[in-house]
N, C-alpha and C positions, 0 to 999 in steps of 0.2 A: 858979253858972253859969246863963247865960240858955241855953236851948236850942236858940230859935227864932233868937238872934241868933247865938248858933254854928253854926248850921247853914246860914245866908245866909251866914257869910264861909266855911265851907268850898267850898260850892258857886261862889262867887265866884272862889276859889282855886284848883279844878277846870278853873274854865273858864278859866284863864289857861293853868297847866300843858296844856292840850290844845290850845289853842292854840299858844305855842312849839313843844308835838312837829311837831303839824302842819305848822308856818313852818319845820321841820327835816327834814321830811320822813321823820319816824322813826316808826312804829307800836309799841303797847304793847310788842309781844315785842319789839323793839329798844331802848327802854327796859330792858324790864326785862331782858336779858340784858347789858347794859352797867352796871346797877346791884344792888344785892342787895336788890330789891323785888321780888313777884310779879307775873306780868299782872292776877293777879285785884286786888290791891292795887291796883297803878295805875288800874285800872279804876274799882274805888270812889271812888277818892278824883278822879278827874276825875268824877265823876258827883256828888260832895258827899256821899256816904253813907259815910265814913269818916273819924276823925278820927286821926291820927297822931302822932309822935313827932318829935323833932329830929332825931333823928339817920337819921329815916326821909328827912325831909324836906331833908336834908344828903345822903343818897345819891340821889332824884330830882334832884338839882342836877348832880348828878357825871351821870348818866342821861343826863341831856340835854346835856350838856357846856355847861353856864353856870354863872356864878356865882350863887352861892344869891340874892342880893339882887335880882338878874336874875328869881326866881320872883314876886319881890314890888313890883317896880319897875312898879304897875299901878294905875291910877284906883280903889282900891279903897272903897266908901263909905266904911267903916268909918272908917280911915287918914284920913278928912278933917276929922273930931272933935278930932285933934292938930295940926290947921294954925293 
């Protein structure tokens, strides 16, 4: 694992996810009471300081009422390696 580059695409994926809540008009606790993540979880992980699971990442989808691919549907650098 690279560290450094894991930690740019979390952060990258933080800022999306807070994004959409924002454009939704939802705050953490509305998230996380709509999904079976904590505030403090969602917190990290919009901030890039937590790495997560699928099925974590499968319930932030449901959270925010989008489809998961809806998280990822984002200019992300990484993702441009595969174009």
């Amino acid at each position: 694992m690279n560290e450094k580059r894991d930690k740019k695409r979390l952060i990258e994926f933080g800022k999306r996810m807070r994004k959409i809540r924002e454009e939704l008009g939802f705050s953490q606790d509305d998230v996380a009471t709509r999904c079976d993540v904590n505030k403090y979880k969602i917190s990290l992980i919009e901030n890039g300081k937590s790495d997560f699971t699928f099925t974590t990442f499968l319930e932030l989808a449901r959270g925010l009422g989008k489809h998961p691919k809806k998280l990822l549907d984002e200019e992300f650098e990484f993702l441009k390696l595969w174009e």
